[in-house]
C-alpha angles and dihedrals in degrees: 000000000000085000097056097041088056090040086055089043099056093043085054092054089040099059091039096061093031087063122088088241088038101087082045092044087041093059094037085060088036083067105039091062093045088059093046087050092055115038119116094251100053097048086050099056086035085058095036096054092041080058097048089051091051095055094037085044082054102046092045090054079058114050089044078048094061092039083044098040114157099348091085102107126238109263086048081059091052109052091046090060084050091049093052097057093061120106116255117224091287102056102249123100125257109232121190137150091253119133090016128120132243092201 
């Protein structure tokens, strides 16, 4: 099923730009979607669902944290204290309890 949609997708875009309107129509939805991209809403909602990931993704190490406890091996540790210490989206750095130890 994958196969065929991007066959008929490619088709689609095919016989638009292969047309003599097509490279006109091409940039007109070109900039359509450059405008959709970046208009105010969308990267609101854009910004507001990568948040919400963020926060579900977190809870979710948790709580597999807490069934896992001590079993995850070192260099996983590791990499999750590396990970920590990285900058979110809006440049300040997300601190939480998670991958530390209550012992």
């Amino acid at each position: 099923m994958r196969y065929k949609l991007t066959f008929v997708v490619g088709l689609a875009l095919g016989y638009v730009v292969g047309t003599r309107a097509g490279r006109e129509r091409y940039e007109q939805m070109k900039k359509s979607a450059k405008d959709f991209a970046q208009n105010p809403a969308v990267r609101n909602a854009a910004e507001s669902a990568t948040q919400t990931g963020r926060q579900v993704a977190g809870k979710a190490a948790h709580l597999v944290g807490d069934k896992v406890g001590d079993r995850l091996p070192a260099s996983v540790t590791d990499r999750v204290h590396a990970l920590r210490g990285r900058a979110g989206a809006n440049g300040k750095v997300d601190e939480d309890d998670w991958g530390t130890s209550n012992t």
